[in-house]
Backbone as a printed PyTorch tensor [residue, N CA C, xyz], in Angstrom:
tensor([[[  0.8420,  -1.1930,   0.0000],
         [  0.0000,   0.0000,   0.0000],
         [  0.8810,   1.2490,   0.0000]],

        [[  0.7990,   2.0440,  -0.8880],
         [  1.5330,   3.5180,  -1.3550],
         [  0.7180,   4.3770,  -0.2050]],

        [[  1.8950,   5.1960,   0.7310],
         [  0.6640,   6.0150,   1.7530],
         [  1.2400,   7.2130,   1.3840]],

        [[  2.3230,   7.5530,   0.5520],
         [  3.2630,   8.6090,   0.0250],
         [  2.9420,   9.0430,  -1.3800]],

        [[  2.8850,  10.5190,  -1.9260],
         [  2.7670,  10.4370,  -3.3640],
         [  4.4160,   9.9770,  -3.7360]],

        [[  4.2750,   9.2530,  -4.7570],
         [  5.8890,   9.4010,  -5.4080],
         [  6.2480,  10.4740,  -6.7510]],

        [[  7.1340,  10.5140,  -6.3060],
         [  8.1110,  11.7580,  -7.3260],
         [  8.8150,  10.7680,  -8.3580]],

        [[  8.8920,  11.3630,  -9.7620],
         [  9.7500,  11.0500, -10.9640],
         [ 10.5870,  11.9210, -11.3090]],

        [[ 11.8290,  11.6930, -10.6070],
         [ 12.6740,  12.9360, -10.8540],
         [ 13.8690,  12.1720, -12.4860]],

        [[ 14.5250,  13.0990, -12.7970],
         [ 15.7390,  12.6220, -13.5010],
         [ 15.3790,  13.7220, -15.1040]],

        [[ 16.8300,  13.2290, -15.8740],
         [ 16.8780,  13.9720, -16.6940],
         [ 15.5220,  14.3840, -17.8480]],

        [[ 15.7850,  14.9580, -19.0190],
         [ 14.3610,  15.2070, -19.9590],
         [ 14.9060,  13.8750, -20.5730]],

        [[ 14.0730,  12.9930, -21.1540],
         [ 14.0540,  11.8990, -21.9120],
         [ 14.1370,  11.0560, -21.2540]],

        [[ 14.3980,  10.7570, -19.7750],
         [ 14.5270,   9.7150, -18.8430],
         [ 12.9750,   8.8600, -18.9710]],

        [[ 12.1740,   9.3440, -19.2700],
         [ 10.7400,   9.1240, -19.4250],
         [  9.9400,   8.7460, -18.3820]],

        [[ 10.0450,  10.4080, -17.5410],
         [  8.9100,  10.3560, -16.2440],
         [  8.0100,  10.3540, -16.7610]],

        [[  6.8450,  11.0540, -17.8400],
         [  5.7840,  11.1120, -18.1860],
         [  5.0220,   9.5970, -18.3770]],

        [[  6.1060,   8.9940, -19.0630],
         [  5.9630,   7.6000, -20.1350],
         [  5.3990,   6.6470, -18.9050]],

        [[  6.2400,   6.8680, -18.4770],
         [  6.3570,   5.4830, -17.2040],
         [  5.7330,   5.9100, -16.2400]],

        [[  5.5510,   6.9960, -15.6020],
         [  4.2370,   7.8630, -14.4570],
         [  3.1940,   7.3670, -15.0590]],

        [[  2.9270,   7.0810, -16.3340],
         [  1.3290,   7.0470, -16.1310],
         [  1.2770,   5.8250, -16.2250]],

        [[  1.8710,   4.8860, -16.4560],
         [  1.9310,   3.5780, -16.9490],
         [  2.2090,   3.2550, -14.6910]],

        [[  2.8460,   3.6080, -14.5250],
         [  3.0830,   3.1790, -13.0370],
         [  1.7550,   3.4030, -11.8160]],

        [[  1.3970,   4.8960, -12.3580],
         [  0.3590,   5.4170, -11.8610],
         [ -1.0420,   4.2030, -11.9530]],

        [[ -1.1250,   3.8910, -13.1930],
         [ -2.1230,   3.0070, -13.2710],
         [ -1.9580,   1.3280, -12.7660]],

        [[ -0.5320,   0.6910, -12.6680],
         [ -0.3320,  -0.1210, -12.0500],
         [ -0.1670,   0.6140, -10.6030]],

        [[ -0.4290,   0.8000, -10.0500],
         [ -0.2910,   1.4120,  -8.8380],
         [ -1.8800,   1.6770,  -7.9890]],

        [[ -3.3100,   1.8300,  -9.5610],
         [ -3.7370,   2.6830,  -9.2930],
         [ -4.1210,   4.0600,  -8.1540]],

        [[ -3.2270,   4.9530,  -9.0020],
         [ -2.9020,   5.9170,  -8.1790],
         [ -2.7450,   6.8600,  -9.3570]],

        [[ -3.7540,   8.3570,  -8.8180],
         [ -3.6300,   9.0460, -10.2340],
         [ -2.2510,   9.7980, -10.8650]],

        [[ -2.3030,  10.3570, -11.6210],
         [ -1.2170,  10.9860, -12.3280],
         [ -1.2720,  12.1400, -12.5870]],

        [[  0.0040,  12.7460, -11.9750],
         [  0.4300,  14.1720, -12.6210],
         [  1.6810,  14.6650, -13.3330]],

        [[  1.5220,  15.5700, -14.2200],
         [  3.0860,  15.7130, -14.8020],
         [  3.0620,  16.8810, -14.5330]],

        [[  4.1910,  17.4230, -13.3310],
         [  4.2160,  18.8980, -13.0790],
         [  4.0820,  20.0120, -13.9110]],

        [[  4.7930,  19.5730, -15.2630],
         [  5.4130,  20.6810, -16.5560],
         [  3.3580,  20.9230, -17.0710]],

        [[  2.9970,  19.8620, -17.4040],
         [  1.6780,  20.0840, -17.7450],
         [  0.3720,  20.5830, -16.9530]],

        [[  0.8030,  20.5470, -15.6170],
         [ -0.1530,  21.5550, -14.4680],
         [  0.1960,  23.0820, -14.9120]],

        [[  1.4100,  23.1480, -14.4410],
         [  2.2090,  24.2010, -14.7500],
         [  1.4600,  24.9990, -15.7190]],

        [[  1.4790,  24.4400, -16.8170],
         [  0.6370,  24.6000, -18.0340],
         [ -0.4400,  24.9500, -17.9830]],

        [[ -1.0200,  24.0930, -17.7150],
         [ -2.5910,  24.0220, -17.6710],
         [ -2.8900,  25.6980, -16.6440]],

        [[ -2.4510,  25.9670, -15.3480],
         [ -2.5820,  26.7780, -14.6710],
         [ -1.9240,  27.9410, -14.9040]],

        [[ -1.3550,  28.3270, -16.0850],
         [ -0.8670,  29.4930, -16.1600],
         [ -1.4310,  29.4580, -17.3320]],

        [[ -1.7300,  28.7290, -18.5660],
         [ -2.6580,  29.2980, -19.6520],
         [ -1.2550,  29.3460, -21.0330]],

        [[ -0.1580,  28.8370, -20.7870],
         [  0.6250,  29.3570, -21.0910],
         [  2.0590,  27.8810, -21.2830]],

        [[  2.2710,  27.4910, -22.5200],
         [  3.6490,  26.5410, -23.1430],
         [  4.8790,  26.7740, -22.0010]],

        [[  5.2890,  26.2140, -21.4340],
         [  6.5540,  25.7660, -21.2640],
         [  7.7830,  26.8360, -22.0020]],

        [[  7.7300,  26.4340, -23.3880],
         [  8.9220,  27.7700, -23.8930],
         [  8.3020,  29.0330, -23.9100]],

        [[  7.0830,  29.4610, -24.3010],
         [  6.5390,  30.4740, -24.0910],
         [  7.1700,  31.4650, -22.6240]],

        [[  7.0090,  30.6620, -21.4250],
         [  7.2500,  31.0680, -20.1510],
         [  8.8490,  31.7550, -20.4170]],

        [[  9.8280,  30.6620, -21.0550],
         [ 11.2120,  30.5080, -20.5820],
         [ 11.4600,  31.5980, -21.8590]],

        [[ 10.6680,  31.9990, -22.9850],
         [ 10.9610,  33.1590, -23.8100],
         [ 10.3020,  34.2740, -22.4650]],

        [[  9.1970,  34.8480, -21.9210],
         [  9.0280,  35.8830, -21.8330],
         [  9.6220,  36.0440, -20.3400]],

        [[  9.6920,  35.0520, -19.5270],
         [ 10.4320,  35.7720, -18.1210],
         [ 11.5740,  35.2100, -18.2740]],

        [[ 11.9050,  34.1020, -18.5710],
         [ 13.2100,  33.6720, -18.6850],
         [ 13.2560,  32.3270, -17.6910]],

        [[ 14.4580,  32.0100, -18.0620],
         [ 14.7650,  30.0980, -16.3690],
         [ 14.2010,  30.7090, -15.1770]],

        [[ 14.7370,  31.3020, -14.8640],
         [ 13.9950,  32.2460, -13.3960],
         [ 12.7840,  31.9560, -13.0450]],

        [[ 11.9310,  32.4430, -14.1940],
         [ 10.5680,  32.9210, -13.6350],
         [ 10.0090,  31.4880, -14.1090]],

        [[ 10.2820,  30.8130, -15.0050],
         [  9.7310,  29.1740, -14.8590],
         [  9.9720,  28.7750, -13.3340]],

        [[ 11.2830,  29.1310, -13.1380],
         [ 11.7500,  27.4800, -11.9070],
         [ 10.8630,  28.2300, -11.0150]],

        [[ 10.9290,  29.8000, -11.0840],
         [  9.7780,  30.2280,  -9.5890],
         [  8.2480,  29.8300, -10.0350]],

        [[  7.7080,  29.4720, -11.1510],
         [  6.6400,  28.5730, -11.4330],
         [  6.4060,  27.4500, -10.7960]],

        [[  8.1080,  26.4190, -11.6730],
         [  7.6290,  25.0350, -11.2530],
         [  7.7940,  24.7990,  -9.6400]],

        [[  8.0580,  25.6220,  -8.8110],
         [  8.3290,  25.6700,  -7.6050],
         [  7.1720,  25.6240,  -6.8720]],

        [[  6.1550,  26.8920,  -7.4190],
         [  4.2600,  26.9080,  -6.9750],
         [  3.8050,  25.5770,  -7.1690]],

        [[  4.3920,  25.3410,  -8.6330],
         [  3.4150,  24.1630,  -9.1610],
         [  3.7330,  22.9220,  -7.9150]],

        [[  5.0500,  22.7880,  -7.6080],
         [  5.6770,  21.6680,  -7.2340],
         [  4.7690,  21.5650,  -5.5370]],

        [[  4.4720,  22.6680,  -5.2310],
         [  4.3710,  23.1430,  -3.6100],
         [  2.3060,  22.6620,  -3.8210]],

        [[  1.9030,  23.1950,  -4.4570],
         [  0.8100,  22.7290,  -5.2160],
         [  0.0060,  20.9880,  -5.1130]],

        [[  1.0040,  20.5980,  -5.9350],
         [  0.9740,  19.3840,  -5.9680],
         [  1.4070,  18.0550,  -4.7290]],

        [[  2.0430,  18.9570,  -3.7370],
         [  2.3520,  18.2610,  -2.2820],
         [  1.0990,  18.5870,  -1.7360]],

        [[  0.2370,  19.1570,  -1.7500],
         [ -0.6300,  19.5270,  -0.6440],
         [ -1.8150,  18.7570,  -1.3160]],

        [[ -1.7020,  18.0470,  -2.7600],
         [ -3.2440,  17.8210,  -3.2710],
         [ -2.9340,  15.6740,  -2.6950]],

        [[ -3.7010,  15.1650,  -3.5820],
         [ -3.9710,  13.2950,  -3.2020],
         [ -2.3960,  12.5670,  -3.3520]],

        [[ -2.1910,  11.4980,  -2.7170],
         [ -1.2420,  10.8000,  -2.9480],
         [ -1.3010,  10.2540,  -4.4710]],

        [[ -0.2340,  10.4180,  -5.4900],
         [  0.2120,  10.0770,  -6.3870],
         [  0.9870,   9.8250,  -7.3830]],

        [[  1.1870,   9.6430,  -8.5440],
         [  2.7520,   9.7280,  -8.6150],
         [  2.3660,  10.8030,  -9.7720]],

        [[  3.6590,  11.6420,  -9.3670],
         [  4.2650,  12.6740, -10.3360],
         [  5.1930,  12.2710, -10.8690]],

        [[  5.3990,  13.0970, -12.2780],
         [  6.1190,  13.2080, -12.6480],
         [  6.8380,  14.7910, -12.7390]],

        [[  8.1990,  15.0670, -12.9670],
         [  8.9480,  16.8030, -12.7950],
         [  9.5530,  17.0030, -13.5990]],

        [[  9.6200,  17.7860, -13.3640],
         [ 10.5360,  18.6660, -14.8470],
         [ 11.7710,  17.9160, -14.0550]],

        [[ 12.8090,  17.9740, -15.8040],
         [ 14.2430,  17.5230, -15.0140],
         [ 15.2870,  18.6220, -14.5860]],

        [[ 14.4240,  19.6580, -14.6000],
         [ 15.0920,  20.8030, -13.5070],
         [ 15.0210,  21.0070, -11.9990]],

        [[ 13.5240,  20.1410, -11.7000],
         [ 12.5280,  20.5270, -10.3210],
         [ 14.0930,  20.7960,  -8.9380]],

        [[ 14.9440,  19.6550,  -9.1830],
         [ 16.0690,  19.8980,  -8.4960],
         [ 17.2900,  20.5880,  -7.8880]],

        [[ 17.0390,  21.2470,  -9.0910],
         [ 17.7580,  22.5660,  -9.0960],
         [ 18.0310,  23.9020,  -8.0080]],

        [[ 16.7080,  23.4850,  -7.1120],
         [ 16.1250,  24.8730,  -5.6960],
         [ 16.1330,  23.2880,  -4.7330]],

        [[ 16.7940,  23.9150,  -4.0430],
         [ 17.1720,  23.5510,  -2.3500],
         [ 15.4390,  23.1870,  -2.0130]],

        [[ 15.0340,  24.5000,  -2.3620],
         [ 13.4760,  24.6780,  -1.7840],
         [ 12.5000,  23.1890,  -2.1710]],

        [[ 12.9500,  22.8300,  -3.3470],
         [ 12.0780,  22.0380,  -3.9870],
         [ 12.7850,  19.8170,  -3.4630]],

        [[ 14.2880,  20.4490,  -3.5300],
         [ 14.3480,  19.2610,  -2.6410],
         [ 14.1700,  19.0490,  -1.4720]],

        [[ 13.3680,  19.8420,  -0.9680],
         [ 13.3340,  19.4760,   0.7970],
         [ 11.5820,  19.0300,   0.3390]],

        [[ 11.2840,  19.6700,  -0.4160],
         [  9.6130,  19.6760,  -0.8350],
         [  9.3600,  17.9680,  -1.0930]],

        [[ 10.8040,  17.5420,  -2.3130],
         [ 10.0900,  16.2440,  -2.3850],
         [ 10.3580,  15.0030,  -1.4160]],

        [[ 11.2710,  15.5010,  -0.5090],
         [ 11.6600,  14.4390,   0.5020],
         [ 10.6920,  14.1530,   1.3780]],

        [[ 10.2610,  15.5770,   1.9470],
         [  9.3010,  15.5850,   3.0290],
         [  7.9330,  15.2600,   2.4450]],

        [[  7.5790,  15.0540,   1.0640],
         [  5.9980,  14.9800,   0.8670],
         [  5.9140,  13.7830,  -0.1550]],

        [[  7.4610,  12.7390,   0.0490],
         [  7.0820,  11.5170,  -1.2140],
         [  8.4070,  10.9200,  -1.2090]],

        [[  8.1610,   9.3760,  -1.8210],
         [  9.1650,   8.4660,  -2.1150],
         [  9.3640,   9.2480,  -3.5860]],

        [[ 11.0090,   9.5230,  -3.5930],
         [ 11.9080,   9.9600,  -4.6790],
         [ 12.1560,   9.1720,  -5.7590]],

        [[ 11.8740,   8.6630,  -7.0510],
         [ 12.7910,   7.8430,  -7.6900],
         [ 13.6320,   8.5550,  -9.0190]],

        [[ 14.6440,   8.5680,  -8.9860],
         [ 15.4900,   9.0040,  -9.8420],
         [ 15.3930,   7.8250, -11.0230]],

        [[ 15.1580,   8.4800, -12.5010],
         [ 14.6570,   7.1270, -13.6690],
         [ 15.7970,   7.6350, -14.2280]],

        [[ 17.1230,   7.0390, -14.4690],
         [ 18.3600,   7.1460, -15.1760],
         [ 18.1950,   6.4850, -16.6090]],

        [[ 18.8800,   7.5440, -17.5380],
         [ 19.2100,   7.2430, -18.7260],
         [ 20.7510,   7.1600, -19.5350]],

        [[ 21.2840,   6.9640, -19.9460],
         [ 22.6030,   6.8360, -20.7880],
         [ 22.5420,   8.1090, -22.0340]],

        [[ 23.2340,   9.1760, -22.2440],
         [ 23.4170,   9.9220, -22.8180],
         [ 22.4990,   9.7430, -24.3350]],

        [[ 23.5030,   8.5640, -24.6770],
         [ 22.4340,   7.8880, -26.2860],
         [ 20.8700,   8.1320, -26.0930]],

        [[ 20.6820,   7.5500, -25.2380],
         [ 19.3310,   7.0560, -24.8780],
         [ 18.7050,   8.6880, -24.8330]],

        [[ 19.0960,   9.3040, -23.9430],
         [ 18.6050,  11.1270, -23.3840],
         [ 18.1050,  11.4680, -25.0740]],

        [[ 19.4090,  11.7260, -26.0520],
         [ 19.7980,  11.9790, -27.0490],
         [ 18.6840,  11.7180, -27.9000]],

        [[ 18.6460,  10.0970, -28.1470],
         [ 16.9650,   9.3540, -29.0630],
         [ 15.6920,  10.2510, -28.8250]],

        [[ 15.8620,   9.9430, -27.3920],
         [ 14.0900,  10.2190, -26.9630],
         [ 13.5480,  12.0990, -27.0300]],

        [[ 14.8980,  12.5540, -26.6530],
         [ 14.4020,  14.5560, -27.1870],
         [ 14.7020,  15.0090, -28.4120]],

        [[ 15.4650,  13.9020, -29.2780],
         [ 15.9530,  14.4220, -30.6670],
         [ 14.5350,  14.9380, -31.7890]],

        [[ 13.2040,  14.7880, -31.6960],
         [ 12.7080,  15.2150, -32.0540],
         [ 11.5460,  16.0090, -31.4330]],

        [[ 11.4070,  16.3790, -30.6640],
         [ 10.8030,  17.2570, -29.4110],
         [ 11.4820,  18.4950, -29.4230]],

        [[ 10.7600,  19.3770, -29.9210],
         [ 10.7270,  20.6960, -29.8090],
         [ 10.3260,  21.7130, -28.7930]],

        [[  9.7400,  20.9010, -27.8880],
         [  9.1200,  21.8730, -26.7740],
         [ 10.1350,  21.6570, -25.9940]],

        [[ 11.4000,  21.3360, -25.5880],
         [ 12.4750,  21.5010, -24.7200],
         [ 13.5450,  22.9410, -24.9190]],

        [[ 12.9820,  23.7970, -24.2310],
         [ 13.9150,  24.9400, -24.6590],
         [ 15.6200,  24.9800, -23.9270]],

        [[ 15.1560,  24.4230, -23.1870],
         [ 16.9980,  24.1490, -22.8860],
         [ 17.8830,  23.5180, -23.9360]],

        [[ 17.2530,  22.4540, -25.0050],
         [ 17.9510,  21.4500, -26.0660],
         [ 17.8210,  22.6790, -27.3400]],

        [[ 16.8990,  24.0110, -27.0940],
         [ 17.4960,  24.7560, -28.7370],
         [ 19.0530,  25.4310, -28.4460]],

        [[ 19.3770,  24.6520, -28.5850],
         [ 21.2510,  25.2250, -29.0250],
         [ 21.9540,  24.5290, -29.8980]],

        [[ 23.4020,  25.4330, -30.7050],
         [ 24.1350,  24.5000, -31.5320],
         [ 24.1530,  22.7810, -31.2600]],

        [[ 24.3090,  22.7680, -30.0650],
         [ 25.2280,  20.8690, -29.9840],
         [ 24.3560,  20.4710, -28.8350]],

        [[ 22.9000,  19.8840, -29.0100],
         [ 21.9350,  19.5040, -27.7480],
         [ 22.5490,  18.4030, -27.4580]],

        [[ 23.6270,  17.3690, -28.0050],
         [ 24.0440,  16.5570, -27.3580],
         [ 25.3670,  17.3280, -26.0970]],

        [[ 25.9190,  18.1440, -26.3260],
         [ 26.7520,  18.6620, -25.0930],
         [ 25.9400,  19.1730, -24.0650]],

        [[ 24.7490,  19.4060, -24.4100],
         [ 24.0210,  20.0930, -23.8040],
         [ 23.2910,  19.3900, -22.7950]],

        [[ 23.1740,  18.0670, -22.8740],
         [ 22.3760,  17.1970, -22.1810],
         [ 23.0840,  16.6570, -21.4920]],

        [[ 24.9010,  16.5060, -21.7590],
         [ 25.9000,  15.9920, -20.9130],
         [ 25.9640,  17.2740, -20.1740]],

        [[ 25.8790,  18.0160, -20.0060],
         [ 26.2530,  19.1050, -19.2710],
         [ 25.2720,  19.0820, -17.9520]],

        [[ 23.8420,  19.0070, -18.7060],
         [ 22.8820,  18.9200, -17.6440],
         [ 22.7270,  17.7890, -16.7830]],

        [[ 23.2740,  16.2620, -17.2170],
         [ 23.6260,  15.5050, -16.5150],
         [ 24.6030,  15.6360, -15.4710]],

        [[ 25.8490,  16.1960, -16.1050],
         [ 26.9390,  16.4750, -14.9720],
         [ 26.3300,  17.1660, -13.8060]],

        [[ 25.7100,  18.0600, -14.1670],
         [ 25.1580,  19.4190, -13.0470],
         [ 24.1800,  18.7760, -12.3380]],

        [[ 23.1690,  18.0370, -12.4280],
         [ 21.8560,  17.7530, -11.7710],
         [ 21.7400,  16.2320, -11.5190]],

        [[ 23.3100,  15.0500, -11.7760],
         [ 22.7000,  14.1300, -11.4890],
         [ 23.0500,  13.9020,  -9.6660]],

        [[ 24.1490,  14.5070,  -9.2650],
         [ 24.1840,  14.7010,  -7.5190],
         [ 23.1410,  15.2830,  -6.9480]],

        [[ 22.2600,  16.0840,  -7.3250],
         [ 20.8590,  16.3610,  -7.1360],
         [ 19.8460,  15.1540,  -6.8740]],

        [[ 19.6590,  14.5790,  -8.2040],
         [ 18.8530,  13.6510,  -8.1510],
         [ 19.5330,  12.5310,  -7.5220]],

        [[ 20.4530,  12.5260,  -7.2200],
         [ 20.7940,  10.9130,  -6.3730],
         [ 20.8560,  11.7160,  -4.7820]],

        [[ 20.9420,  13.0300,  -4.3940],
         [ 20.8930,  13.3690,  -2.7600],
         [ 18.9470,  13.3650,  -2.6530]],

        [[ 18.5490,  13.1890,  -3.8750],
         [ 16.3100,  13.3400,  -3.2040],
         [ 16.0270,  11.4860,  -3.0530]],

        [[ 17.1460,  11.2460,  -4.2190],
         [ 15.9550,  10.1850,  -4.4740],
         [ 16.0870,   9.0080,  -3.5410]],

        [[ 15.4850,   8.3380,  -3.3380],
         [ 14.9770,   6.8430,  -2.3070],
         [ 15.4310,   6.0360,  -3.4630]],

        [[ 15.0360,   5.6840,  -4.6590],
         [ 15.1690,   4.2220,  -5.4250],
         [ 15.7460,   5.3180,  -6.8640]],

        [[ 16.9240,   4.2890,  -7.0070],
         [ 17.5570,   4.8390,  -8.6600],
         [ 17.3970,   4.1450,  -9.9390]],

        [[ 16.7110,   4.0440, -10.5200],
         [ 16.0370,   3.1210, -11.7490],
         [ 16.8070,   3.3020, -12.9890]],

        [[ 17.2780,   2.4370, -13.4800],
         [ 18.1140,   2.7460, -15.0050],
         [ 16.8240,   2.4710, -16.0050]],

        [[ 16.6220,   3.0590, -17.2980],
         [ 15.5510,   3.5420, -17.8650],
         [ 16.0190,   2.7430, -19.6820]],

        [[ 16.9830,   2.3420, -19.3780],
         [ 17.5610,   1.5260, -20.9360],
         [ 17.4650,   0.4180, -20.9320]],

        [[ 17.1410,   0.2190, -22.5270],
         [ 16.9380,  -0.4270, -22.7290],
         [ 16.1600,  -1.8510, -22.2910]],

        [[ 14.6920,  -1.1150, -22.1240],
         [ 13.7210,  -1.2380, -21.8160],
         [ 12.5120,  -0.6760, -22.5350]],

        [[ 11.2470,  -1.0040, -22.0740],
         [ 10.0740,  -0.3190, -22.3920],
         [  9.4520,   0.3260, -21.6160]],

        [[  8.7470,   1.3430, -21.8320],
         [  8.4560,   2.0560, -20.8190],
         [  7.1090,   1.3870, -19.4120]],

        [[  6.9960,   0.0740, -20.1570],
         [  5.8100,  -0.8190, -19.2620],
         [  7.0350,  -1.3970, -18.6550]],

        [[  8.0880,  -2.0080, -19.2110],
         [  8.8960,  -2.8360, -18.1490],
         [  9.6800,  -1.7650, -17.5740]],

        [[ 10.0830,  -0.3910, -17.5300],
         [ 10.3420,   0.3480, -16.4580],
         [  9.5390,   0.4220, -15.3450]],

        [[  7.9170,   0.5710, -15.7120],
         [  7.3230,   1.0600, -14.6740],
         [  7.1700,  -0.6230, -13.7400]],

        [[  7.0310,  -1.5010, -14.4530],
         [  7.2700,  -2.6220, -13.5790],
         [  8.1840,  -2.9740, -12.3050]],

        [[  9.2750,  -2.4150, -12.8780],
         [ 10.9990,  -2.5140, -12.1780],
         [ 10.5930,  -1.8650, -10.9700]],

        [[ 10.0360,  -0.2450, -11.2360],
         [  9.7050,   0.8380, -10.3810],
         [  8.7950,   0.4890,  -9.1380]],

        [[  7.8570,  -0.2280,  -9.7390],
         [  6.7850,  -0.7640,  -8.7320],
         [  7.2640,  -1.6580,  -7.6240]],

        [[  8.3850,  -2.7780,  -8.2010],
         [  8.5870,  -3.7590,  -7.4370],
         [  9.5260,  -3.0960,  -6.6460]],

        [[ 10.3900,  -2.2750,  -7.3360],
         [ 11.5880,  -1.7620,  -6.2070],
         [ 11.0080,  -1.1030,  -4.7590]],

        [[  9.8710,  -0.3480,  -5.3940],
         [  8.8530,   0.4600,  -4.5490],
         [  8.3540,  -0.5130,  -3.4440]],

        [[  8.0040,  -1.9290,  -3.9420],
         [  7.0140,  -2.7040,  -2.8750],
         [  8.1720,  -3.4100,  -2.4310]],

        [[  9.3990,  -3.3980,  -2.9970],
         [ 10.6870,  -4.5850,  -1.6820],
         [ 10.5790,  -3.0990,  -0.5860]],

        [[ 11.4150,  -1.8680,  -1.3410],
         [ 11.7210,  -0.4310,  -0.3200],
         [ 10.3810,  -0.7660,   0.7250]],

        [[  9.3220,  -0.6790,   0.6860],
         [  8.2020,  -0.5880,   1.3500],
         [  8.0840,  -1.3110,   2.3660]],

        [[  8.6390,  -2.9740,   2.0590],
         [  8.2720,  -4.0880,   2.8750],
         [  9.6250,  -4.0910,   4.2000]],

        [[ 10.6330,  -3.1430,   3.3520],
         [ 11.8990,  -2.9800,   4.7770],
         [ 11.5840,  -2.1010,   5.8910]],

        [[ 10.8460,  -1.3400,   4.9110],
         [ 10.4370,  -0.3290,   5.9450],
         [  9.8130,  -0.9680,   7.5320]]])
């Protein structure tokens, strides 16, 4: 029995969305994807935001959104692969949910955003340096929140959320 919402933290392409809802429903337990509340409650795209206020005024978004979403039903989220980034937001997901960090291999990051346009951090010359970069920077982040670390390759996104579940119900049963 899940008495915690869980968090999907890790890089963009790690595939929190994919596997949140696929987990969510083996779980049944509903689903949220922060970036798309976010959305939904400001009226307003993702790059849209990060063109008119800039990183700033998103992360002070996904921060509401994130604070938001602790106070509503136990379930699993999914986060932007920035949510980590504010001190503020890792104390948010420790104290209000089991963490799982969904790890990917550069290649893998690379496949899954290479045609996704709504990532405004990946419009630059070389989005592959760009995604090693953001790995370097944010994966000590995601391994100081998270409770369970899930590798995300070479796999499907049903046999991730499988892996996720069971790791979830051994973590659970030590408890």
């Amino acid at each position: 029995m899940i008495s915690r919402s869980i968090f999907l933290v890790g890089p963009m392409g790690a595939g929190k969305s994919t596997i949140g809802k696929l987990l969510a429903a083996q779980l049944r337990l509903p689903f949220a994807d922060s970036d798309k509340v976010l959305e939904e409650k400001t009226g307003a795209d993702i790059p849209w935001i990060f063109d008119v206020e800039g990183e700033a005024g998103f992360r002070r978004r996904e921060s509401d959104t994130l604070r938001q979403l602790c106070e509503g039903p136990v379930q699993v989220i999914a986060t932007g692969g920035g949510i980590v980034l504010r001190e503020e937001n890792r104390r948010l997901l420790r104290k209000h949910g089991l963490v799982v960090y969904l790890q990917a291999s550069i290649d893998q990051l690379m496949e899954r955003t290479s045609k996704n346009s709504n990532r405004p951090l990946l419009q630059v010359a070389d989005p592959r340096a760009r995604i090693i970069e953001l790995v370097e920077e944010r994966d000590p982040l995601y391994r100081e929140v998270a409770d369970l670390v899930c590798e995300t390759d070479y796999c499907t996104p049903k046999q991730a959320a499988i892996r996720v579940a069971e790791r979830l119900s051994e973590a659970s049963s030590t408890d």
